[in-house]
Structure formats: C-alpha cells, structure tokens
LUMVEX-642178 format. One record per residue: residue in one letter; y, x, z of N, C-alpha, C, O in turn. Coordinates in steps of 0.05 Angstrom, whole numbers, plus 32768, in hexadecimal, padded with zeros to 4 digits. Layout:
residues N
AYXZYXZYXZYXZ
...
This chain:
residues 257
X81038132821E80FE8145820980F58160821580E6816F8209
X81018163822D80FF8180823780DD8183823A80D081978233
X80D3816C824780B1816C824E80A2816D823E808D817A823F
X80AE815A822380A0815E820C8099817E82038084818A81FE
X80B28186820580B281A881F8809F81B7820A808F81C88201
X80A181AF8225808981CB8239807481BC822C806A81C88219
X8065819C82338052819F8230803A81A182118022819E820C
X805381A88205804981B381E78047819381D08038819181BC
X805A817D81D98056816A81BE806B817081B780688170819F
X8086817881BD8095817281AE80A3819A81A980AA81AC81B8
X80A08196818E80A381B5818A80C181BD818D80D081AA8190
X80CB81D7818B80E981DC819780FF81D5817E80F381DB8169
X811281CD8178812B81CB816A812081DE8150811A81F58156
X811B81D6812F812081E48122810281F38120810082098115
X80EA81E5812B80DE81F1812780C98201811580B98212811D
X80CE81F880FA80CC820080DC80E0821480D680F4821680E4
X80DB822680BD80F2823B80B281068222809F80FC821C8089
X8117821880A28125820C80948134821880838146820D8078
X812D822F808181428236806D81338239805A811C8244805C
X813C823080438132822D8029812C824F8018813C825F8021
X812082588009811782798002813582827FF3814382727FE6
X813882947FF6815482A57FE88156829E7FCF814582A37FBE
X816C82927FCB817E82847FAC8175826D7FA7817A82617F92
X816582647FB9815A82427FB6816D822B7FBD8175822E7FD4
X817682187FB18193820B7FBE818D81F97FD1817781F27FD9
X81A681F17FDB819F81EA7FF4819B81C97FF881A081BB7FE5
X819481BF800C818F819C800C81A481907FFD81A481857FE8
X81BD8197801181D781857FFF81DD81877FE481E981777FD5
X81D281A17FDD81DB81A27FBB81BC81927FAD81C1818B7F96
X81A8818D7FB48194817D7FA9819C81637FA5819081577F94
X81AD81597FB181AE81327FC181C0813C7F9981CC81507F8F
X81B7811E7F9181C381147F7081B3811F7F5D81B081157F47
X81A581397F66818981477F4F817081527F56816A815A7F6C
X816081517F3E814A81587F52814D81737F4F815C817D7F3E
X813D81807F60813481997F5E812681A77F49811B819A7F38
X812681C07F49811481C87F2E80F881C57F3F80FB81C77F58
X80E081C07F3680C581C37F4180BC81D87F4580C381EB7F36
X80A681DE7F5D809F81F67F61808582017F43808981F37F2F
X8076820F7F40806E82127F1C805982027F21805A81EF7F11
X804582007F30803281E97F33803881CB7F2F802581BC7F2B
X804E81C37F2F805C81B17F29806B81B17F0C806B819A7F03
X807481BF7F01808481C07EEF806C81AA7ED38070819A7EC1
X805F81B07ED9804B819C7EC08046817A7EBC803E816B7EAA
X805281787EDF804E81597EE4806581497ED9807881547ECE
X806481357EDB8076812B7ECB8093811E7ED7808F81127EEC
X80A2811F7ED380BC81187EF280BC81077EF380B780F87EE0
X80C481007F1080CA80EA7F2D80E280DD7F1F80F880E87F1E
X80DC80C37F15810280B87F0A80FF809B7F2680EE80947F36
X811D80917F1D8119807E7F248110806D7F148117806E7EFC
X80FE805A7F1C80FC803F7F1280F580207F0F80FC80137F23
X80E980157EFE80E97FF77F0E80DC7FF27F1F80D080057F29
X80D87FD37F2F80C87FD57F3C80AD7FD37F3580A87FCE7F1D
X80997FD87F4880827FD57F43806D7FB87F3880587FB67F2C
X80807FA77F4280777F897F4080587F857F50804B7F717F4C
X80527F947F5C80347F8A7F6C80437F717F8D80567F6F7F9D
X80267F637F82802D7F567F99800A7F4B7FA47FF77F407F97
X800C7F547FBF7FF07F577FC37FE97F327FC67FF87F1F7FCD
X7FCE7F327FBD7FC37F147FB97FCA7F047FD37FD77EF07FD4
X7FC17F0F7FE57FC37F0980007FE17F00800D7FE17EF38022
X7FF27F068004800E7F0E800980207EFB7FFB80377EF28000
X800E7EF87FE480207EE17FCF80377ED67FD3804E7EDE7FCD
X802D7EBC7FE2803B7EA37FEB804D7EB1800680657EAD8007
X803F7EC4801E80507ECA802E80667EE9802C80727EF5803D
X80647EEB801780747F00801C809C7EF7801280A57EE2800A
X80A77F0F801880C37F0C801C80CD7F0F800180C27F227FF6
X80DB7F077FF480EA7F127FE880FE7F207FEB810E7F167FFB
X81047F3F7FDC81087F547FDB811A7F527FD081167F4B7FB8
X81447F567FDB81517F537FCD81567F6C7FBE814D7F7F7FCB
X81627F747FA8815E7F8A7F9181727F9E7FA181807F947FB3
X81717FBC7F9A816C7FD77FAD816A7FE97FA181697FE67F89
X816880007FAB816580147FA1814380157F8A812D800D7F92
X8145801E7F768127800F7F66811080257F758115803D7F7B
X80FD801B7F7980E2802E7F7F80D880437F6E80E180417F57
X80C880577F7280C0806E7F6180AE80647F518098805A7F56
X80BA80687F3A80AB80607F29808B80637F1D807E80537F10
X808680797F26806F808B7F248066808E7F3E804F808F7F36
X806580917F518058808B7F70804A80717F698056805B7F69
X802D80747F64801B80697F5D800480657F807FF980517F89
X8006807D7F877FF980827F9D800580907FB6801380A47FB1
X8002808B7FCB801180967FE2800980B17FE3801480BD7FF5
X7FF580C37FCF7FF480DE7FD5801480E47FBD802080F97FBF
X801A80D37FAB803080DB7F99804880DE7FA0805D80DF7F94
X804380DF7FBA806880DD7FCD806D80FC7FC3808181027FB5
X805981107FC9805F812A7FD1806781307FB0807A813F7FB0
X8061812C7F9D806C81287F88809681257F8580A781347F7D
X8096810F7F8F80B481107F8980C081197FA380D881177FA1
X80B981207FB880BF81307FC780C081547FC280CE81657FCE
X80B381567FB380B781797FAD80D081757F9E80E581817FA5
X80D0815F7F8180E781697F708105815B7F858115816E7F86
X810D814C7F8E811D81487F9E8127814F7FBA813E814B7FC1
X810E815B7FCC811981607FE8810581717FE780EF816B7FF1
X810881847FDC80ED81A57FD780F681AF7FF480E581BE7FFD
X810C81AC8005810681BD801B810981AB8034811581B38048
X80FA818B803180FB817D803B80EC817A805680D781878053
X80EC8170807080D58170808580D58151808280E68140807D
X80B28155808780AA8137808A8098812C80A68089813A80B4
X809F811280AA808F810D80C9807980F880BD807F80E680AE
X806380FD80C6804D80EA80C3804180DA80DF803380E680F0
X804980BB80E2804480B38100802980A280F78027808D80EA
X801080B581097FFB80A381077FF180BB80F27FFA80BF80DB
X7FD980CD81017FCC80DD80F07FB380D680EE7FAC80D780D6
X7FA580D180FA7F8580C181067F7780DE80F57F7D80F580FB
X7F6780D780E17F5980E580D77F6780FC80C17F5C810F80B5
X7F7D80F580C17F94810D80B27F94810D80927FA1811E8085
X7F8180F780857F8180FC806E7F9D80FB80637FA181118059
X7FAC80F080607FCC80EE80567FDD810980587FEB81168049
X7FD2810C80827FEB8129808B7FD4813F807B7FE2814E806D
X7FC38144807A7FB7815480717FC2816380577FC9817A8053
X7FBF814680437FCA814480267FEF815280247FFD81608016
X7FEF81488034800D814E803A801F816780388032816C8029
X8010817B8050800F81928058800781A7803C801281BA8032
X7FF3819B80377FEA81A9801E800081AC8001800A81BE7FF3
X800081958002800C818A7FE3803381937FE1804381997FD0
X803381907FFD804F818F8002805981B18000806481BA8014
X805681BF7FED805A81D97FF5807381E57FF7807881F88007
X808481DB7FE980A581E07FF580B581DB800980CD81DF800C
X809D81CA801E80AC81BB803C80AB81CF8046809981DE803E
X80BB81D8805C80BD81E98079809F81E1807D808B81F1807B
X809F81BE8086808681B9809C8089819980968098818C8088
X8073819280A98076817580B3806E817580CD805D818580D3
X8079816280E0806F815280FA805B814280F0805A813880D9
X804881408106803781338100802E8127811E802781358131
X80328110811C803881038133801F80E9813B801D80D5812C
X800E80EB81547FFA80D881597FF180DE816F7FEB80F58174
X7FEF80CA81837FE980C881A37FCC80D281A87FC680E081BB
X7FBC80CA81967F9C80CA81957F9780C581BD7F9080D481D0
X7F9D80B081BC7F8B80A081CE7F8C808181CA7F99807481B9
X7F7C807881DB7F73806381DD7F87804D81E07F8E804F81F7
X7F96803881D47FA8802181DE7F92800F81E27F7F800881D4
X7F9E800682037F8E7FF082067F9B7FD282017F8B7FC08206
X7FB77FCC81F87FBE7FB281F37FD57FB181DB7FEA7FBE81DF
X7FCF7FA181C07FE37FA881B17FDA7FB681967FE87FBD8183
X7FC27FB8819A7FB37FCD817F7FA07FCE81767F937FE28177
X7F967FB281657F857FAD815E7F767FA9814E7F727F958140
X7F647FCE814E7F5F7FE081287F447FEC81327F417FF38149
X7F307FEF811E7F177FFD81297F24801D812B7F14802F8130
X7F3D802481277F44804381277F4C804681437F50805D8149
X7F50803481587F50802B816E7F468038817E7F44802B8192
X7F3B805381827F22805D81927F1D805F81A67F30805481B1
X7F0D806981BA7F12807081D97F19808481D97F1C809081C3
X7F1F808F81ED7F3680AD81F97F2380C381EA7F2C80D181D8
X7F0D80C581F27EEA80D781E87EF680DE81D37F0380F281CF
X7EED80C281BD7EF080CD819F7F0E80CB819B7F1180DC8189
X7F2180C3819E7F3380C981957F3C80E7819F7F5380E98196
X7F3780FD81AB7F36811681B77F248122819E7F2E81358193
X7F0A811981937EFD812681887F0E812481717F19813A816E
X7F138114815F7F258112814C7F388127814F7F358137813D
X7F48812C815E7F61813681647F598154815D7F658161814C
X7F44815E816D7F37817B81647F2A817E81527F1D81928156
X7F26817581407F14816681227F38817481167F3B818A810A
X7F53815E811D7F66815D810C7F73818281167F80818B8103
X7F73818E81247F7B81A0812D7F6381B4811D7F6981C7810F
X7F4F81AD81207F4481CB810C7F4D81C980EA7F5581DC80DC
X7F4A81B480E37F5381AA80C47F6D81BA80C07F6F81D080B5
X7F7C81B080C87F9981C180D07FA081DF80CE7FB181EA80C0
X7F8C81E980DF7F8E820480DD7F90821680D47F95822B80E0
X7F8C821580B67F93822B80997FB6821F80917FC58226807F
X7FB9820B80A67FDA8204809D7FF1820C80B08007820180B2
X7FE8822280BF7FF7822580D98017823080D8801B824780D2
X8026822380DD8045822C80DC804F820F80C58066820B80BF
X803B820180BE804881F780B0804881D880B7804981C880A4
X804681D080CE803F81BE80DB804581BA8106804581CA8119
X8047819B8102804E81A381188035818D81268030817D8114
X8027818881398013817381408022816A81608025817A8173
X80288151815F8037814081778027812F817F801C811D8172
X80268136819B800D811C81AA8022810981B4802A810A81CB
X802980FB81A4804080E281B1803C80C8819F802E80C8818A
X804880B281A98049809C819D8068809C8182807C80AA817F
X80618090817A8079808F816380948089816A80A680988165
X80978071817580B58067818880C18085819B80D880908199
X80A7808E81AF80AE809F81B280BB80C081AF80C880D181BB
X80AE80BD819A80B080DB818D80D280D8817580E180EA816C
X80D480BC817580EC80B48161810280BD8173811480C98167
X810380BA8191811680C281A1811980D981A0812F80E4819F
X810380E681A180FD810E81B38116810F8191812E81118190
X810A810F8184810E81138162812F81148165813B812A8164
X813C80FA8168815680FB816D816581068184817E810A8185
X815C8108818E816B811D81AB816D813A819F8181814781A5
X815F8144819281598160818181768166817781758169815F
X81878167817F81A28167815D819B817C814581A5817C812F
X8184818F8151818181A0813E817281978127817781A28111
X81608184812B814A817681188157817180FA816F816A80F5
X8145817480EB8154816A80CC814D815480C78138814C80D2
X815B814180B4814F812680AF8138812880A78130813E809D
X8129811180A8810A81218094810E8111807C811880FB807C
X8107811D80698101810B804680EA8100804980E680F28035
X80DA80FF805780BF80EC805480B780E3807680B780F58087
X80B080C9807D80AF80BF8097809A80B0808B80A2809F807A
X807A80B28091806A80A18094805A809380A2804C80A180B0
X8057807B80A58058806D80B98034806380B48030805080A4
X8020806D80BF8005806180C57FFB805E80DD7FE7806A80E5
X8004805380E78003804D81037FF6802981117FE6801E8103
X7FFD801D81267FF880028128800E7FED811380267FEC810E
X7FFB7FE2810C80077FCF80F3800E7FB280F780157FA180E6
X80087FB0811980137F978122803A7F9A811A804A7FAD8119
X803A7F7E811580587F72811280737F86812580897F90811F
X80697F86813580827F91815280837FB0814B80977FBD814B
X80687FBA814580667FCF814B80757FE38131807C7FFA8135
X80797FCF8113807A7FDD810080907FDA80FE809C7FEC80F2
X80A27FBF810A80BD7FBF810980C67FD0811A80DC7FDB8118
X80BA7FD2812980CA7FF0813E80CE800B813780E08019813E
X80B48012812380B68026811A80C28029810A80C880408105
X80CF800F80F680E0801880DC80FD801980EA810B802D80E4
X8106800980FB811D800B8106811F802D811481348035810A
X8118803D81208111804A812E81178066812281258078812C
X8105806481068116807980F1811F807B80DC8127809080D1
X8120806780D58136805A80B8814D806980BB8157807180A7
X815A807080D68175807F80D9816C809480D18178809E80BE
X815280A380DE814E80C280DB814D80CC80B2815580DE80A3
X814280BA80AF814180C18094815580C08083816580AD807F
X815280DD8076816E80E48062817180D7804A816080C68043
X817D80DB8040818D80D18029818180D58016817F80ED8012
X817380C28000815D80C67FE8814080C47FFB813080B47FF2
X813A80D1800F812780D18024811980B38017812080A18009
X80F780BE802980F080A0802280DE8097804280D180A9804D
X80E1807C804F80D98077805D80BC8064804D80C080588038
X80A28064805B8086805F8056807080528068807480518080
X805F804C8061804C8046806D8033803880608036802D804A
X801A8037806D8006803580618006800D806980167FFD8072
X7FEB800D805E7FE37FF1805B7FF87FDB805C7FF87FCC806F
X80087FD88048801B7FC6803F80097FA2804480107F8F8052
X7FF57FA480367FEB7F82803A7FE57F7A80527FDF7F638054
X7FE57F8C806D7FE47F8380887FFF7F68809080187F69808F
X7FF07F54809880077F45809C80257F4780AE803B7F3C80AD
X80187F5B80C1802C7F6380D280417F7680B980587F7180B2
X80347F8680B380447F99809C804D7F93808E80637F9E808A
X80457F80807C804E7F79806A80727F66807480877F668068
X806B7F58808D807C7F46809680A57F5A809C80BD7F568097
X80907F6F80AB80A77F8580B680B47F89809E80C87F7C8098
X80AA7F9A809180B37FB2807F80C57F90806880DD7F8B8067
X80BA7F89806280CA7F6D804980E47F5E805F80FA7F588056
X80DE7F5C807681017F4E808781117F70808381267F748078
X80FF7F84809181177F9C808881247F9B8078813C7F98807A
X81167F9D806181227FA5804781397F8D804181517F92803C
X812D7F708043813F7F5E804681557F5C805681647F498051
X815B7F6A806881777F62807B81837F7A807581997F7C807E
X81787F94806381857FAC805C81837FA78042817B7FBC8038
X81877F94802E81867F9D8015817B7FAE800281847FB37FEC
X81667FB5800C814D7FCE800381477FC07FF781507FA97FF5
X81307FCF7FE381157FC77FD180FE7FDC7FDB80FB7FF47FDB
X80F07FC67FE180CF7FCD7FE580C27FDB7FCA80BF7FCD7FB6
X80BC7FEF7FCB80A67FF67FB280867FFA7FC780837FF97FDF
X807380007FB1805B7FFD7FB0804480147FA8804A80257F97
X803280157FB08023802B7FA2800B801D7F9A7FF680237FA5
X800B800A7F857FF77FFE7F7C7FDD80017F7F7FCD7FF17F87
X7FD7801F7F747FBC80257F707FAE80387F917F9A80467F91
X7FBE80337FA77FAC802D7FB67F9F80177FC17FA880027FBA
X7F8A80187FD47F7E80027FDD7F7C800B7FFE7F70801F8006
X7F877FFD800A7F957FE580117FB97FFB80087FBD8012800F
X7FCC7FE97FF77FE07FFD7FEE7FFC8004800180077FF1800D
X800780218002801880258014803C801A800D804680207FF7
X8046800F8019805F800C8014807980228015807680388021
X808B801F800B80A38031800F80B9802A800680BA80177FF6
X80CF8039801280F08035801280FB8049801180F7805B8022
X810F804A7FFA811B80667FF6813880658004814480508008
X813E8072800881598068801F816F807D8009816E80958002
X818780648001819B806A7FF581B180807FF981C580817FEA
C-alpha cells in the first residue's frame, strides 16, 4: 500500500471530504430510508423496491442458474446509468469504485450524475494483458496510454471529485482493505475481463467491501463467463440477480442486505 501511495495509484486514507454538508444526516441514520433528493432530483420518481425483472437473455435460456429469491431488484433501474438514481436517494453521501474504465463512458456518467458522492475510485491498469483477456478493448501499451490521457483530460472539470488508479482490480481490492480509513462504497462496478475466473474473483473480492443496501454490478451480463459467476454467487449466497433490460448487451446487479 505504502508504494501504491508514493507512486500516485493509490490515493491517501479518506481521500474525498466525507463529511456530508452541515445538518445533512449522516450514513447510519439513512440505512431503513431514503434520503430527501437533491432539487434536480426531487421530480423523478422514487427508487422502491421491487419485483424482479424477469429478463432472461435468449442466449442464456437453457444455461443459466436459477436464482434463489433475495433481496428483490430495483425496480426502476432500467439502465445501468439508473444506478445513480437510487444511489442519490439512499446513499447521497455514498463513494463509489468503478473497476475497468476503458473509455469512461459509465465513470464519466457517474462523476457527473452522482452529485451528492464525496467521489469515486476509478480503477484500470490500461495496459496490455498478454494471457487471460480476450476483448478487442485488449489494446497494446501505445493505445492503451493514449486512452488513459484521452480519460484524464475528460476528467478534468471533475477534479477533487475523483480518484484515477492504475491497478488491476484483485489488486486494488487489497490496497482498498488495508486502508481502515476507507468507507464502504454503495456502488462497486465491475467492467473489466469477463472471463469466468476473472469475474468470480472480482465479486468475491468486494462483496465484503460493500455496505449495507450498497449495490454490487457489472456490465455485460449475457457473457458466458458472467453470466456463469455472478448466477453460482448469488446461488450459494441466496441473492437475487436483477437486470437492466433496456440495455444492450444488459448490466447485472446485487443489492447487498
């Protein structure tokens, strides 16, 4: 952890203002209600719980898991940009980690939309794997560097409110827990390699870190590796898988009890 901190991936203990603005209540008094919304919000319509989604991708049909019944999915999280939605009215002073930024459209959305978070981590190696990873997002060291300063100027009207980590995800799950200062995060998204090993590692990895109501995520659910991980999780934990239908290819998620 200590190397991480000199050589600038892993930022110091606390590194967001966590304290929520004067007379705003605090995390523990949120957990059982939501929050009032910030006024840009106050129009939308609220985050309940509810059933599930019932999608089941074509592809997936015959192999997928059944999902024993759980905490129910968001009812209205239609799309993985709608997380930040029930994240303002429930964990408004929540930090979120995003593993796997590539082109940042998600952390981007995030940063933006998320306006009552301290911050988010935003977490991605941007180099090249040569065995184990096999995605045209894949790039050589070159472009994945160019990307990286592409994702670092984008960024830049968001400064203080963000943190950018050149690490792998397994790894950064450790730095993360050695921290005692770190807060749980309410949102952990997982776009990263979507091979089988790789996604079960990652859900094991921070399923702990994530708080209470918190939701653990990730993109491309109909990947077979993904789909395989995330449905035995939920199955040997009693979870329910929800869905975000109306994207394409759609993101999965788990709200942790």
């Amino acid at each position: 952890a200590e190397y991480l901190k000199q050589s600038g991936k892993m930022p110091p203990p606390a590194p967001f203002d966590l304290h929520p603005p004067s007379g705003a209540p605090s995390e523990p008094q949120m957990q059982g209600r939501a929050a009032q919304p910030p006024p840009q919000q106050q129009q939308q319509q609220a985050y309940q719980w509810g059933g599930a989604s019932g999608y089941v991708p074509p592809a997936q049909q015959q192999a997928q898991v059944q999902v024993p019944q759980g905490p129910q999915p968001l009812a209205n999280v239609r799309r993985r940009f709608d997380f930040v939605h029930y994240l303002q009215t429930t964990h408004p002073y929540g930090v979120g980690v995003v593993l796997g930024v590539g082109r940042g459209e998600f952390a981007l959305h995030m940063v933006r939309s998320w306006t009552t978070s301290p911050g988010l981590y935003l977490c991605d190696p941007y180099i090249h794997i040569w065995q184990g990873y096999d995605s045209v997002d894949n790039l050589s060291d070159k472009d994945h560097q160019y990307r990286f300063e592409d994702m670092r100027n984008l960024l830049a009207p968001y400064e203080g409110r963000y943190m950018l980590v050149r690490d792998f995800s397994y790894s950064f799950a450790k730095t993360y827990k050695a921290e005692s200062q770190q807060p749980q995060p309410a949102l952990v998204y997982i776009d990263a390699n979507t091979a089988y090993g790789a996604v079960q590692r990652d859900i094991t990895d921070w399923w702990p870190l994530v708080s209470r109501s918190g939701v653990l995520a990730g993109s491309e659910y109909t990947a077979p590796g993904v789909a395989q991980a995330v449905n035995e999780f939920a199955q040997q934990n009693r979870l329910q898988v929800g869905i975000t239908p109306d994207d394409n290819p759609p993101s999965w998620y788990i709200v942790k009890p």
